[in-house]
C-alpha positions in Angstrom: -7.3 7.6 4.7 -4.1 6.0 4.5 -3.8 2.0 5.4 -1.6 2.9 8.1 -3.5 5.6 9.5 -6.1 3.4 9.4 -4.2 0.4 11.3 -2.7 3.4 13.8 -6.7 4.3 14.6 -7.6 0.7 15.0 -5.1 0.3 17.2 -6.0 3.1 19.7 -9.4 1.9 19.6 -8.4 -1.5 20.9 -6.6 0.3 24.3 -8.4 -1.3 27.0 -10.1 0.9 29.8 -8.4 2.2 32.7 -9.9 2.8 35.9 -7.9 6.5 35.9 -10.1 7.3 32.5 -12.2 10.6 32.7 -14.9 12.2 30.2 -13.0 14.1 27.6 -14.4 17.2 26.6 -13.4 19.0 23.6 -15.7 22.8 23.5 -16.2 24.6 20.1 -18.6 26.6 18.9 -21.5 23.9 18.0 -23.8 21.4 19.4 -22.6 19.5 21.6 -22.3 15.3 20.7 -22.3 12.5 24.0 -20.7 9.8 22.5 -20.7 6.4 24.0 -18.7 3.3 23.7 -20.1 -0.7 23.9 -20.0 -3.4 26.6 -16.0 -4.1 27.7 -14.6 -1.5 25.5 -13.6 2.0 26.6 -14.2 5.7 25.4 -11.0 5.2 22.6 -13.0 3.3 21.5 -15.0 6.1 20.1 -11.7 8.4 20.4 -11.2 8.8 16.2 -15.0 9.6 16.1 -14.5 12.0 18.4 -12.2 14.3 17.0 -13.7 14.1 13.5 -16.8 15.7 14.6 -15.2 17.8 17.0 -12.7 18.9 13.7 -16.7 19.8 12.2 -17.4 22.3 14.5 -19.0 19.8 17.3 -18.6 20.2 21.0 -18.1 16.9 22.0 -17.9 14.9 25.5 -16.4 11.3 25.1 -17.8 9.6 28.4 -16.5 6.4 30.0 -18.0 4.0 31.9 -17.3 0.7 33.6 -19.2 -1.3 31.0 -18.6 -4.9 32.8 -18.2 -4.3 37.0 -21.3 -2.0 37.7 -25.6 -2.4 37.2 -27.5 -0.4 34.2 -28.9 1.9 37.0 -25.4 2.8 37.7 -23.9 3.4 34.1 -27.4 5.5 33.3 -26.5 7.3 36.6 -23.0 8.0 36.0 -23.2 9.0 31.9 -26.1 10.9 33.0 -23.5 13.4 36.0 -21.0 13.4 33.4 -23.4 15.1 30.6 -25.0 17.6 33.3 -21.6 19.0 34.1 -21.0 20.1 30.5 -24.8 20.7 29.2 -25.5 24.3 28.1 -28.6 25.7 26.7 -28.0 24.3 23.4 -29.2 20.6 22.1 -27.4 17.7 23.4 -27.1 14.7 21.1 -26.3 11.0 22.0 -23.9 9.5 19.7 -23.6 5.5 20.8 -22.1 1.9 20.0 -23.8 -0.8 20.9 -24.6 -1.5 24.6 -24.1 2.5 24.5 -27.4 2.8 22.5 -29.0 1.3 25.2 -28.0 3.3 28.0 -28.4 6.6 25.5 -32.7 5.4 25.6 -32.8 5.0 29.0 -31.0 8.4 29.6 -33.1 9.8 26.8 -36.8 8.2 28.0 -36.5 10.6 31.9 -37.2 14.0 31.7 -33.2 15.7 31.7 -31.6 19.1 32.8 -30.6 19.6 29.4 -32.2 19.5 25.8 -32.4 16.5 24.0 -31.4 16.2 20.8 -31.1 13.4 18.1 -29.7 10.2 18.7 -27.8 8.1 16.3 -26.7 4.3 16.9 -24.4 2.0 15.8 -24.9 -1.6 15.8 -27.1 -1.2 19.2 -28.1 -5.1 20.1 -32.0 -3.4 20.5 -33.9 -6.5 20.2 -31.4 -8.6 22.6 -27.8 -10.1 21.9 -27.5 -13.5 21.0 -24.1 -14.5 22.0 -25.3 -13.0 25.7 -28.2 -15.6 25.5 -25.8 -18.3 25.1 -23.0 -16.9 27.4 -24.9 -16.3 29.9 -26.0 -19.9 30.7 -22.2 -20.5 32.1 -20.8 -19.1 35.3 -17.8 -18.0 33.8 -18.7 -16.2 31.0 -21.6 -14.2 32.6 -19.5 -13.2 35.4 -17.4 -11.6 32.4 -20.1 -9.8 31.0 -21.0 -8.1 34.4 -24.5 -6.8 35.6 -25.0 -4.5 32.6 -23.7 -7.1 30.1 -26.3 -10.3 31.4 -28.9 -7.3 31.3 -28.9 -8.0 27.0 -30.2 -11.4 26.3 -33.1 -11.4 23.9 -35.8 -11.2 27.0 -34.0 -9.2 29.2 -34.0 -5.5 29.0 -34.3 -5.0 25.5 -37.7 -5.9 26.0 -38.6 -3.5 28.6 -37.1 -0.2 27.0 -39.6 2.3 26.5 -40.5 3.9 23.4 -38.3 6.9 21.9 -40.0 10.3 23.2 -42.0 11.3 20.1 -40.3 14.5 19.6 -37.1 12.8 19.1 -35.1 12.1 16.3 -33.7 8.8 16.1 -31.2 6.4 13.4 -29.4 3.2 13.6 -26.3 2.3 11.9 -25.4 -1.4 11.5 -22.5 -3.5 10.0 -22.9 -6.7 7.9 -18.9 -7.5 7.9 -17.9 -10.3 9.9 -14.6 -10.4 10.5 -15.3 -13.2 13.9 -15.9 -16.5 12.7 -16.4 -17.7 16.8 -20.3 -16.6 16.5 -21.5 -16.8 13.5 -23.3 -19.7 14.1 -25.7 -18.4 16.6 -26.0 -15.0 14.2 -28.5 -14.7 11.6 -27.1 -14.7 8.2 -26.4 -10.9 7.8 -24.5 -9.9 10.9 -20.9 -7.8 12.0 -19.8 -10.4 13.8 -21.7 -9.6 17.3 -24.6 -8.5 16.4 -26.9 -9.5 13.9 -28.3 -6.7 11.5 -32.1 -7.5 12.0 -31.8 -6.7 15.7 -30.6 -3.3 15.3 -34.2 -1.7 14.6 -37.1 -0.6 16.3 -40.1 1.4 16.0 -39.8 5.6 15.9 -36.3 5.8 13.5 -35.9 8.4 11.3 -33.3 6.7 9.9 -31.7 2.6 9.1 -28.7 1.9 7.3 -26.5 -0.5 7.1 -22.3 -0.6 5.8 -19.7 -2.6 5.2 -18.4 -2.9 8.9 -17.3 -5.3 11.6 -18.9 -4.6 15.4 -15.5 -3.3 16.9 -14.6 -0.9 13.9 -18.0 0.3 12.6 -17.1 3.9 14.3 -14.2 4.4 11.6 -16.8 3.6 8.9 -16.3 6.8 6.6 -19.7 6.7 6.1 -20.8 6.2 9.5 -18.4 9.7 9.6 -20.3 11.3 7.1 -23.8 10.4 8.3 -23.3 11.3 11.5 -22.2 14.9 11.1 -24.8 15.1 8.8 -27.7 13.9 11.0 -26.5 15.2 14.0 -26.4 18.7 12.2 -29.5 18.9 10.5 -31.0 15.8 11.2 -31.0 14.7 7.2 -30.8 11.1 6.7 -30.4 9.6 3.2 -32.0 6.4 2.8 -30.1 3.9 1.7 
């Protein structure tokens, strides 16, 4: 890919959310692929992502949700309409980034109207965020992160998520590029800027990797590309 496709993708990932966004669905022949963007970002976020696995054959429903004005309950709730219009009799996997990964284990953990299928993650803060622990101790900053966003300090709802159903197949992706220097210091050593690598895992993956990527970018990773095609397919995972 091209350095100026590359700065044209970044850019279009960056496009804040609107309040007029809708699920974008985008129906071929295959599985279909939920994919899920982080706290205060919106579904371009995951756009690039989206049309590369959809250009594999993927169905693939790109699903907003108001990340920083509305309570988990609510975002589980709303993903969870948004995936039951479109579900079929075939497998339905959750593709996420970061506060996305949560939400995907709640959805994941209730019995669904569709089939479950595997779940891949990138850079999901599963053990807690750090910078939320620290933001979250001034007015201003936790009224920023919203309901949803306070929800992720280190013994908030991390803590509380239930265990991956056993039949499902689960992997994490995280970055160790950190392209922020404003939270480094409250970051272990090998982070992506936002989250910190150890706190992507937890018990019942298939699958941990980690790549060369910052938080914000980690869905352009090419090899976050070629994973996820390749786990979402067959569920293969290379160890790396």
């Amino acid at each position: 890919m091209s350095s100026t496709r590359q700065w044209h993708l970044r850019a279009e990932m960056l496009l804040p959310p609107m309040w007029w966004d809708k699920p974008h669905w985008r129906e071929r022949d295959g599985e279909t692929i939920v994919l899920l963007h982080g706290l205060m970002r919106g579904h371009r976020a995951m756009e690039p992502l989206a049309r590369h696995l959809s250009a594999q054959g993927f169905s693939t429903l790109n699903v907003p949700y108001p990340s920083v004005t509305q309570p988990v309950e609510a975002l589980v709730g709303h993903i969870r309409r948004a995936v039951e219009k479109i579900a079929t009799d075939r497998p339905v996997h959750f593709l996420t980034h970061s506060m996305g990964g949560i939400l995907a284990r709640l959805i994941l953990a209730e019995p669904a109207a569709w089939h479950p299928g595997r779940l891949l993650m990138l850079a999901p803060p599963s053990s807690g965020s750090e910078i939320v622990d620290r933001l979250g101790r001034h007015r201003f900053f936790a009224r920023c992160l919203g309901p949803a966003g306070r929800a992720l300090r280190s013994d908030g709802l991390p803590t509380t998520l239930p265990a991956l159903p056993a039949n499902l197949e689960a992997a994490v992706i995280m970055g160790r590029r950190s392209s922020l220097p404003f939270f480094r210091h409250l970051l272990e050593k090998e982070n992506d800027g936002i989250v910190s690598v150890s706190r992507g895992a937890f018990p019942g993956l298939k699958g941990f990797s980690v790549v060369d990527a910052d938080h914000t970018f980690i869905p352009l990773h090419p090899e976050v590309w070629r994973r996820s095609a390749l786990f979402l397919k067959s569920g293969e995972w290379e160890q790396s």
